[in-house]
C-alpha positions in Angstrom: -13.5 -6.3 17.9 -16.9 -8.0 16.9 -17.1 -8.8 13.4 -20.6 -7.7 11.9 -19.9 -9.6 8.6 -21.6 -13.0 7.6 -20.7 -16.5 8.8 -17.0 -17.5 9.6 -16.2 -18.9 6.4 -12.3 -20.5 5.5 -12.2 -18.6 2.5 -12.9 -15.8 0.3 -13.9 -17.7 -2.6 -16.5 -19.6 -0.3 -18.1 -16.2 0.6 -18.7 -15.0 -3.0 -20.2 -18.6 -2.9 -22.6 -17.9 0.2 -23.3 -14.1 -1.4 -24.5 -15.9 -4.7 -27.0 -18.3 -3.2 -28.4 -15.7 -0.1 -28.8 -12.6 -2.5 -28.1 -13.6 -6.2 -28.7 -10.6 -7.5 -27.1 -8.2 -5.3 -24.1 -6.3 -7.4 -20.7 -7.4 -6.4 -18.8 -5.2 -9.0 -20.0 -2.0 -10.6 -18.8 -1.0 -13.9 -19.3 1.3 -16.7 -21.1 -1.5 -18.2 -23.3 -2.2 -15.6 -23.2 -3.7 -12.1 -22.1 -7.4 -12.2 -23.8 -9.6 -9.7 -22.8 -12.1 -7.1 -24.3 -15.3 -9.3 -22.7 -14.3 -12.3 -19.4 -13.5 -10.1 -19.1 -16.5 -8.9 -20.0 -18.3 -12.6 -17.2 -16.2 -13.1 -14.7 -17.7 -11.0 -16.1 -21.5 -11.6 -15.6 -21.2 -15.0 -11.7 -19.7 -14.5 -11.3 -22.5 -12.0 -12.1 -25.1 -14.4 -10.2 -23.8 -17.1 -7.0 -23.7 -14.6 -7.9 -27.4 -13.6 -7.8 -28.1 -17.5 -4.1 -26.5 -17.4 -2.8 -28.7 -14.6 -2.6 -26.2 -11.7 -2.4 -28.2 -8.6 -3.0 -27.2 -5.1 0.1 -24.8 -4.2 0.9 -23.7 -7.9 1.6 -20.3 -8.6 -0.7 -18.3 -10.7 0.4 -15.1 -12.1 -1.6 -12.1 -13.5 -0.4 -8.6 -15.1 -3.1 -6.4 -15.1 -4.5 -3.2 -13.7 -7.6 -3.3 -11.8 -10.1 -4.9 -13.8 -12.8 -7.3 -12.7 -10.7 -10.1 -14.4 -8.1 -9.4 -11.8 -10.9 -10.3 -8.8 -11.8 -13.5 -11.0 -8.4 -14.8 -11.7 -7.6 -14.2 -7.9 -10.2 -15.6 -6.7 -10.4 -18.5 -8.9 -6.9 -19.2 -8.6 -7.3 -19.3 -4.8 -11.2 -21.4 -4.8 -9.0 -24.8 -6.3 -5.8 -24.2 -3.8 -3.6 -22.2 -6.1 -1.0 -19.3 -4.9 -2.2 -16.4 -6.7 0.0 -13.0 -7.2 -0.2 -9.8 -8.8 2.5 -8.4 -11.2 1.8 -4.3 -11.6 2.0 -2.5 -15.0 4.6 -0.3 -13.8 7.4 -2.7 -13.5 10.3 -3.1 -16.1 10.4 -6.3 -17.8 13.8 -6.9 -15.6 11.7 -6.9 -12.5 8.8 -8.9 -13.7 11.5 -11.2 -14.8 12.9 -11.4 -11.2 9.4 -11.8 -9.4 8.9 -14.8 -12.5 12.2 -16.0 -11.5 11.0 -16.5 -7.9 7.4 -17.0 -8.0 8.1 -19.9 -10.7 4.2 -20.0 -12.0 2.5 -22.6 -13.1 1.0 -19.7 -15.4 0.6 -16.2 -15.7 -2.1 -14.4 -17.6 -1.6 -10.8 -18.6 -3.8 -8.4 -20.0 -2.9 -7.3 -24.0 -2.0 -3.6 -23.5 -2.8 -0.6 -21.1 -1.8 2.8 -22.1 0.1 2.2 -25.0 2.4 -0.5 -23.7 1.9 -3.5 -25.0 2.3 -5.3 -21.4 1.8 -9.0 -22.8 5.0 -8.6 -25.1 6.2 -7.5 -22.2 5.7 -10.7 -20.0 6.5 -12.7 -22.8 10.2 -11.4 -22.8 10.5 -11.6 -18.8 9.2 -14.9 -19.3 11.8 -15.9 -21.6 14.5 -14.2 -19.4 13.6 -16.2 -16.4 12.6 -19.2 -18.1 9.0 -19.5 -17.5 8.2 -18.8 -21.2 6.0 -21.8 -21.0 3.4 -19.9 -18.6 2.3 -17.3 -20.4 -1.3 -16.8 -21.3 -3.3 -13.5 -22.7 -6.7 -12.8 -21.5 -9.2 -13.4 -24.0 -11.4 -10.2 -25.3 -14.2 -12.0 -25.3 -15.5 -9.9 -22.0 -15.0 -8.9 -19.0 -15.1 -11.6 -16.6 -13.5 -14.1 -19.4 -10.5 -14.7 -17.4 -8.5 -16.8 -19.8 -7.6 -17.1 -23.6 -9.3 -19.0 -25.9 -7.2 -22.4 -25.4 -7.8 -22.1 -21.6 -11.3 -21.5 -21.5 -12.2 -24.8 -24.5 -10.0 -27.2 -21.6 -12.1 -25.8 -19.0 -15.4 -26.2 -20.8 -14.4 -30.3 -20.6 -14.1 -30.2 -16.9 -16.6 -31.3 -14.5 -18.4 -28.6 -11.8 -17.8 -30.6 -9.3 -14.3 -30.9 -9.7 -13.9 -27.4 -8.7 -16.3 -27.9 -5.1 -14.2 -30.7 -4.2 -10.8 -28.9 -5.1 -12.3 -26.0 -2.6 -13.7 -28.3 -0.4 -9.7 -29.7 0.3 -8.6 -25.9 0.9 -7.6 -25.4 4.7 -7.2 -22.1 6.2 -4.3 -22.3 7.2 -3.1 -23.1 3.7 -1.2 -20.2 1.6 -3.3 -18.0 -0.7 -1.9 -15.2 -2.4 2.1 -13.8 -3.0 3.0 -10.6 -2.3 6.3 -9.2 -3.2 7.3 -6.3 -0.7 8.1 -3.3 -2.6 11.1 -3.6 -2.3 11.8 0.0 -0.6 15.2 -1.4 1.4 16.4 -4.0 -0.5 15.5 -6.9 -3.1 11.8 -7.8 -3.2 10.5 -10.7 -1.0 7.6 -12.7 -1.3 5.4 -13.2 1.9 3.1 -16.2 1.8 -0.4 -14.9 3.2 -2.8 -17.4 4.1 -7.0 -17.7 3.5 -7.1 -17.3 7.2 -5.1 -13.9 7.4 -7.3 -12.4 4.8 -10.9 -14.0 6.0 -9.8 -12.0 9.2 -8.7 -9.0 7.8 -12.3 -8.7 5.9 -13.8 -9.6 9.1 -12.0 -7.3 11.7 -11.7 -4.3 9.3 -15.8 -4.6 8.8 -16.2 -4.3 12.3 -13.5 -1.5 12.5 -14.9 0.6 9.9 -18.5 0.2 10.7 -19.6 -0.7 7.4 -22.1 -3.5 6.3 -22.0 -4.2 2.6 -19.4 -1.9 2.1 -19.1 -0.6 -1.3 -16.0 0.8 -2.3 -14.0 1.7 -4.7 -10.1 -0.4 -5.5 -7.2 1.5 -7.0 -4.4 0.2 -6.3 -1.7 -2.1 -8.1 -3.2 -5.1 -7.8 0.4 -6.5 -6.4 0.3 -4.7 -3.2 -1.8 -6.2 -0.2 -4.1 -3.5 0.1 -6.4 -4.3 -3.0 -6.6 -7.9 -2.7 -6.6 -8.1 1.4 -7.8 -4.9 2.5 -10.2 -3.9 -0.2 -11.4 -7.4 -1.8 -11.4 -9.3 1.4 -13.8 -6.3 2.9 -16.3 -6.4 0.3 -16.2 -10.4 -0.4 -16.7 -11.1 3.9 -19.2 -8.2 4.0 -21.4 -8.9 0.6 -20.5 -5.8 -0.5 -19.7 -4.0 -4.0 -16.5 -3.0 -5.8 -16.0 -0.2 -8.2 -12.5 -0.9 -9.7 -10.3 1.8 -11.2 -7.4 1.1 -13.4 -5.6 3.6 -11.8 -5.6 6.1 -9.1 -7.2 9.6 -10.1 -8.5 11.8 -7.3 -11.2 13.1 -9.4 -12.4 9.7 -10.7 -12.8 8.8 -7.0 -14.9 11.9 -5.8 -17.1 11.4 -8.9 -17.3 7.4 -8.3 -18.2 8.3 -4.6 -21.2 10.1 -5.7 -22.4 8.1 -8.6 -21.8 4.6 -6.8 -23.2 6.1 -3.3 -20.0 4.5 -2.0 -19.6 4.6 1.8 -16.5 3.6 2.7 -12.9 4.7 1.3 -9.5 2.8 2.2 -6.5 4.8 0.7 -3.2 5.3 1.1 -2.3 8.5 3.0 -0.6 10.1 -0.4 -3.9 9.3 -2.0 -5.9 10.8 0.3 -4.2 13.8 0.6 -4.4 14.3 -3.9 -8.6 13.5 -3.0 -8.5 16.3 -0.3 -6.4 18.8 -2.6 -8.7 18.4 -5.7 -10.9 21.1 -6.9 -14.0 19.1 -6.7 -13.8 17.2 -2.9 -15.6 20.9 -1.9 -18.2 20.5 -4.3 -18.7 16.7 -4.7 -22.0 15.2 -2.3 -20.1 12.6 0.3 -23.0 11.7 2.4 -22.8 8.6 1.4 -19.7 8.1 3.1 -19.7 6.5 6.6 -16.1 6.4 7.3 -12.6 7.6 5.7 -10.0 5.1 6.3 -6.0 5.2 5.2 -2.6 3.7 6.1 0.9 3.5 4.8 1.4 6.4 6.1 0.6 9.3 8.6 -1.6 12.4 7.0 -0.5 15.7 7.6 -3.2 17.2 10.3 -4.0 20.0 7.6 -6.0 17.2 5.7 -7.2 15.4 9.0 -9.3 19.0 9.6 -9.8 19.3 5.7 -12.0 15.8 5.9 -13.0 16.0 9.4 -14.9 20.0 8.2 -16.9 17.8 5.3 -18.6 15.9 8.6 -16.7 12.7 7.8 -15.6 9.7 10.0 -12.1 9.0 10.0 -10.0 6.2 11.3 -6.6 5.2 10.3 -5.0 2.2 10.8 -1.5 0.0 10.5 -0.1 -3.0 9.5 1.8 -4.7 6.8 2.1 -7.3 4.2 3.4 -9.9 6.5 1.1 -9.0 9.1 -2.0 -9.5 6.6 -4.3 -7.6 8.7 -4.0 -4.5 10.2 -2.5 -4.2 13.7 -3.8 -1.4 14.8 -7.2 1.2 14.3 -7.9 4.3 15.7 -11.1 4.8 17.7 -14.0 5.7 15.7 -14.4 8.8 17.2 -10.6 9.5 17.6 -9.4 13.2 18.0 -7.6 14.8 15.3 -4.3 14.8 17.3 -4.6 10.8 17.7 -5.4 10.7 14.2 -2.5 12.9 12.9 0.6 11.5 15.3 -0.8 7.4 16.2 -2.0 4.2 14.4 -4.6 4.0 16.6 -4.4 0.9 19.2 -3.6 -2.2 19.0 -5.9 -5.1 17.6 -6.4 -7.0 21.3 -7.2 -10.3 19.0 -3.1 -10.0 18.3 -0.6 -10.5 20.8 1.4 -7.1 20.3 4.4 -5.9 21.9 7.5 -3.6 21.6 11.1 -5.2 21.5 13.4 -3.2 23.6 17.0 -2.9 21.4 18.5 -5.0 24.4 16.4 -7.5 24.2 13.5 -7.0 26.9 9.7 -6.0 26.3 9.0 -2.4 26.7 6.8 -1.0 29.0 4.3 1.8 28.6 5.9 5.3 26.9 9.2 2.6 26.5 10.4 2.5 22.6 10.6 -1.0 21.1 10.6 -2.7 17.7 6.9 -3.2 17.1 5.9 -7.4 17.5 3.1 -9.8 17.1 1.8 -13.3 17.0 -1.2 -14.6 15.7 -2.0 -17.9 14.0 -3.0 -15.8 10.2 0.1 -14.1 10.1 2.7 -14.9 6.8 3.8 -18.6 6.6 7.3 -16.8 5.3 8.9 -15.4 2.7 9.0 -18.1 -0.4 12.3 -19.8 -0.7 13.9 -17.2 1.9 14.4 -19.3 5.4 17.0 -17.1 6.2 14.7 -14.0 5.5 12.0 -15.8 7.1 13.8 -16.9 10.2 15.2 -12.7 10.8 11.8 -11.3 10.2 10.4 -13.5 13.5 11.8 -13.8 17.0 12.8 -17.3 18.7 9.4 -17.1 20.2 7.4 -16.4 17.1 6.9 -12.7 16.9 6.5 -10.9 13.5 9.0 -8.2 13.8 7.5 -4.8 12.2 10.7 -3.1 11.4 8.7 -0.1 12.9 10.1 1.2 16.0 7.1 3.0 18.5 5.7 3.7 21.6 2.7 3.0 23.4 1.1 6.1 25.5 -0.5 6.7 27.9 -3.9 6.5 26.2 -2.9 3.4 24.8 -2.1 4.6 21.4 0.7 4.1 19.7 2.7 6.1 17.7 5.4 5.0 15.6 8.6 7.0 15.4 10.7 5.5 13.0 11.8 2.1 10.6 14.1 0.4 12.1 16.4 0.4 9.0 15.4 4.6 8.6 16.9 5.2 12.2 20.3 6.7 11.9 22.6 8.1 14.1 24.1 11.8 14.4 27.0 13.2 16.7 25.8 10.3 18.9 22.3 10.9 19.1 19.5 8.1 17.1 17.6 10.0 15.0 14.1 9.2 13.9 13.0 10.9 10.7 8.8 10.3 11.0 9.5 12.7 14.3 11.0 15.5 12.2 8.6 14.8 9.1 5.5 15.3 12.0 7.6 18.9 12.9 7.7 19.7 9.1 4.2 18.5 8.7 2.7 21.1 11.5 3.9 24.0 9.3 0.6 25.5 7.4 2.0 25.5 4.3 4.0 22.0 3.7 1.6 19.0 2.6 4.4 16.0 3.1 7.8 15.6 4.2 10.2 13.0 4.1 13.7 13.1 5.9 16.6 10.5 4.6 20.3 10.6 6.3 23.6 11.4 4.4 26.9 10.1 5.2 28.3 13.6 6.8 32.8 13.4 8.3 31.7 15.0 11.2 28.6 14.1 12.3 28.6 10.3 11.2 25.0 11.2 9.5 23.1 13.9 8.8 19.5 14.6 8.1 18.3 16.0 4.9 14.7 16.6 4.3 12.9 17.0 1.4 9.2 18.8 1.3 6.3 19.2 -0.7 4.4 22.5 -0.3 0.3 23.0 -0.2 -0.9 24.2 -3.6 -0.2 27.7 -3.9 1.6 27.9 -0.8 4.9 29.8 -0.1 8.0 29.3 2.4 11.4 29.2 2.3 13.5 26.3 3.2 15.2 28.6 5.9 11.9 29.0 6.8 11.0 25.6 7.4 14.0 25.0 9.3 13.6 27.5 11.9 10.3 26.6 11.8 11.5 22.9 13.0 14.1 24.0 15.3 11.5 25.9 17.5 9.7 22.4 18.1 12.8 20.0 18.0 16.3 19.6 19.8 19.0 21.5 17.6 20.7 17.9 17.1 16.9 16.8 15.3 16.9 19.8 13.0 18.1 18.3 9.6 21.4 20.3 8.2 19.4 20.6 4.5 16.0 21.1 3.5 14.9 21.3 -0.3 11.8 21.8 -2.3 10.4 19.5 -4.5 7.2 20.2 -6.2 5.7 16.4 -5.8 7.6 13.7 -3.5 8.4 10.9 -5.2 6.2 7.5 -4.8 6.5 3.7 -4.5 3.5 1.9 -7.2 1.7 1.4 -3.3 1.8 5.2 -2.9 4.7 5.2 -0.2 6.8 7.9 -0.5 10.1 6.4 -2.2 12.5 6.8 0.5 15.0 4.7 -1.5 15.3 7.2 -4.2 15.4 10.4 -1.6 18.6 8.5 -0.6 20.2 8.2 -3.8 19.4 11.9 -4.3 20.9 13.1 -1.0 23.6 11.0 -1.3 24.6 11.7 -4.8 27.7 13.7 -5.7 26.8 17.6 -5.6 29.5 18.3 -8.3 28.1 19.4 -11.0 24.6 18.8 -10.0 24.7 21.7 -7.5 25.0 25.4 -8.5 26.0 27.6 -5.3 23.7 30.9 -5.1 24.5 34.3 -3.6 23.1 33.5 0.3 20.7 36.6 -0.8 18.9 33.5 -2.9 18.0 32.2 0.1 15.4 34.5 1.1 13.6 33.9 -2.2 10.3 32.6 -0.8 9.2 29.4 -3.5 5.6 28.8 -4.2 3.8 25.3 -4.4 2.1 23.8 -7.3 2.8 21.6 -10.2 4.2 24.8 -12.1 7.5 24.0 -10.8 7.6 19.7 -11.8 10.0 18.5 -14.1 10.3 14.7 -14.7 11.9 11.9 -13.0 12.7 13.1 -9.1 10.2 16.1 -10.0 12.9 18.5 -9.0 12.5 21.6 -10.5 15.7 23.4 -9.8 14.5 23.4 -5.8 16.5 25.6 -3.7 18.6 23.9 -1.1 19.6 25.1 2.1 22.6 23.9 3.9 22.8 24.6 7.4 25.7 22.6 8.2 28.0 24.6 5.7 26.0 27.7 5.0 25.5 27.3 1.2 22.5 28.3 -0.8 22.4 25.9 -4.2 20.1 25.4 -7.1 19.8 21.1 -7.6 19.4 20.8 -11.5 17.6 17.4 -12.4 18.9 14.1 -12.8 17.4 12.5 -16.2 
């Protein structure tokens, strides 16, 4: 892939730099108050950096912030990062017990929060987790004064004493190579981790996604928890390497996109899979003008086809691609003119800048249509987990290969398609099962939007599969239904022994579908969660649509199916 972005520069702070003297005036962030340009951007940042100087950071300090997507978030990190710091994101959405544990690891030389969103008064909130982990010390409160004042009113004074040039020759020290941000995996199988991603990693994942998407100055919009790679790498790296412009939302709302899409003339989207598939569902994407749009592009997951050919009938380019925290940039893209089929069941193909291959479970690289533990080496992949050499060392092979976790195949066409998580693959009367194959079975019928398929512990069988499905709007089935529907297109061995309804899957903060929680459910006791039905219930056909939520696992009362004992049962919520 040929980048089409700007110069090779080491860093993304040095391209806001480059942006600000080429085209001053171009907008680098658009908000309700007005676009905010690349000059007074990168004022921005210098006068952050200085005031971070003034607090003693030191090349390879941590720098915290808790905040939603604000354009303080892109100064913080990128100042942060300009004078050698390790920046990471803490997301609104945690407890104070696990922004205590991520303080606890990260060990910040400070962490700035903003006062409050929503009602929750999130700096009280870091002040406590700070206290429990002992960094109470760190703690800083964005100053009101605006919004690209970064700091609180102590910081920004020390800053105001530091010399300019102090901050060009802090940046002018920064290698590469050297670690720039901290992201904490979301913890989906385990305790969080967090992976050290270097400048390089991100300067190529700006650079290589540009040319992917097709985009010059892309202008976007950013979403996301500003914790998760995909806003500061995928989103903030694009739009910094291509001169580009940001419209930041605090949070995800499919309307607020379609209407910032218009408004902003954006023309290029990167969502989550989940996300898209909320844009594609609400009742203004048919009337909201997306010619402005040159290319659709979402990972974390694959979308449902239904949506591929929703998007695909508004004349829109779509592409969807793969990779991972640790990975920093993307492994794989479709083509740009990728069928629907390659869209809907592959990540695309491999990047052929990485060296990618697929671990055989005995030990050997796969060949062609061969399944294998998905594997790369590059020089901008993570430097490791922080203080986790163990973790570190079982996440690569001898030879230096980032192991995925993601178990595919390559075809034919040189696609690949993944087919499970390593640690989602279970076994069943003797046979591997691999739930994203199922899930893609589910996925086919018209009228289910997602799926997700978790094992439970089962005498007979070792493991069982129990899948849990979320129905189009206004949509009815059945979950015997669905499950003959699944055994006409699977082995009878893949087909999972219970199927229930849930009006909205449940979600990570990155939009993941929360697999970890769909196993606690299926897992859980049934006594006296589970009502048994007259098997006459079972033909009762149950129609999508958020009339049917409740809180927490948004189960309302779903009807179950068991295949493997023939019950029909009512699950009553968990508060």
């Amino acid at each position: 892939m040929t980048p089409k972005a700007g110069p090779a520069l080491p860093t993304l702070p040095a391209y806001i730099d480059h942006y600000a003297a080429l085209a001053p005036d171009r907008p680098a962030l658009r908000t309700d108050a007005g676009p905010v340009s690349y000059r007074a951007l990168a004022d921005a940042v210098d006068r952050t950096a200085r005031a971070l100087l003034a607090a003693g950071v030191a090349p390879g300090d941590r720098v915290g912030l808790l905040s939603t997507p604000r354009p303080e978030f892109v100064v913080c990190y990128l100042a942060a990062t300009k004078v050698g710091a390790i920046w990471f994101g803490l997301n609104p959405r945690y407890t104070v017990p696990e922004i205590a544990y991520v303080l606890g690891d990260a060990e910040p030389r400070l962490v700035l929060s903003i006062e409050e969103f929503e009602g929750r008064r999130l700096a009280d909130d870091l002040r406590q987790a700070a206290r429990d982990a002992g960094q109470a010390h760190a703690v800083h409160v964005l100053g009101p004064a605006g919004p690209l004042l970064a700091v609180d009113d102590e910081l920004d004074a020390g800053g105001a004493g530091v010399d300019p040039a102090a901050v060009a020759d802090r940046a002018a020290a920064v290698d590469a190579q050297d670690v720039a941000i901290l992201v904490y995996t979301s913890g989906s199988t385990g305790r969080p981790k967090g992976a050290l991603l270097r400048h390089s990693g991100l300067v190529r994942l700006g650079r290589v996604q540009t040319a992917a998407y097709r985009v010059d100055q892309a202008t976007t919009i950013g979403d996301g928890p500003i914790n998760h790679v995909r806003l500061p790498g995928d989103i903030v790296a694009m739009v910094a390497v291509s001169g580009g412009s940001l419209r930041l939302h605090e949070r995800f709302d499919a309307g607020a996109t379609l209407a910032a899409i218009e408004r902003d003339r954006v023309n290029m989207i990167m969502t989550g899979a989940t996300q898209l598939q909320r844009i594609v569902d609400h009742p203004h994407f048919g009337p909201t003008d997306l010619t402005s749009l040159q290319v659709v592009a979402w990972g974390g997951a694959a979308l449902p086809l239904s949506a591929i050919r929703r998007l695909r009938a508004r004349g829109l380019s779509l592409i969807t691609t793969y990779g991972s925290s640790e990975a920093t940039s993307s492994v794989s893209y479709a083509d740009f003119d990728a069928p629907d089929e390659v869209l809907a069941e592959t990540v695309g193909r491999p990047d052929p800048e990485l060296d990618v291959r697929l671990l055989r479970a005995d030990g050997g690289w796969a060949g062609p249509g061969e399944e294998g533990e998905v594997c790369l080496r590059h020089p901008s992949l993570m430097a490791g987990y922080r203080g986790a050499p163990d973790a570190t060392a079982e996440a690569f092979t001898p030879d230096g290969y980032l192991r995925m976790g993601d178990i595919g195949v390559l075809r034919e066409d040189g696609n690949l398609r993944l087919i499970a998580r390593t640690k989602q693959v279970f076994r069943s009367g003797g046979y591997n099962i691999y739930p994203r194959e199922i899930e893609l079975a589910l996925e086919s019928h018209p009228s289910v939007k997602l799926a997700a398929v978790v094992p439970r512990p089962d005498p007979g069988y070792q493991e069982v599969g129990v899948a849990y499905v979320e129905l189009q709007p206004d949509a009815q089935a059945t979950p015997a239904e669905l499950l003959g529907w699944t055994r006409g297109r699977l082995a009878n061995y893949k087909v999972p022994k219970s199927l229930v309804l849930l009006a909205e899957l449940p979600t990570l903060p990155n939009e993941k579908i929360d697999k970890r929680r769909l196993q606690r459910l299926a897992t859980s006791t049934p006594d006296p969660d589970l009502q048994q039905l007259p098997k006459a219930a079972g033909s009762d056909r149950l129609k999508g649509g958020p009339g049917i939520a409740q809180q927490d696992l948004h189960l309302a009362r779903p009807l179950l199916v068991d295949q493997q004992h023939g019950l029909s049962c009512r699950v009553r919520s968990r508060t």
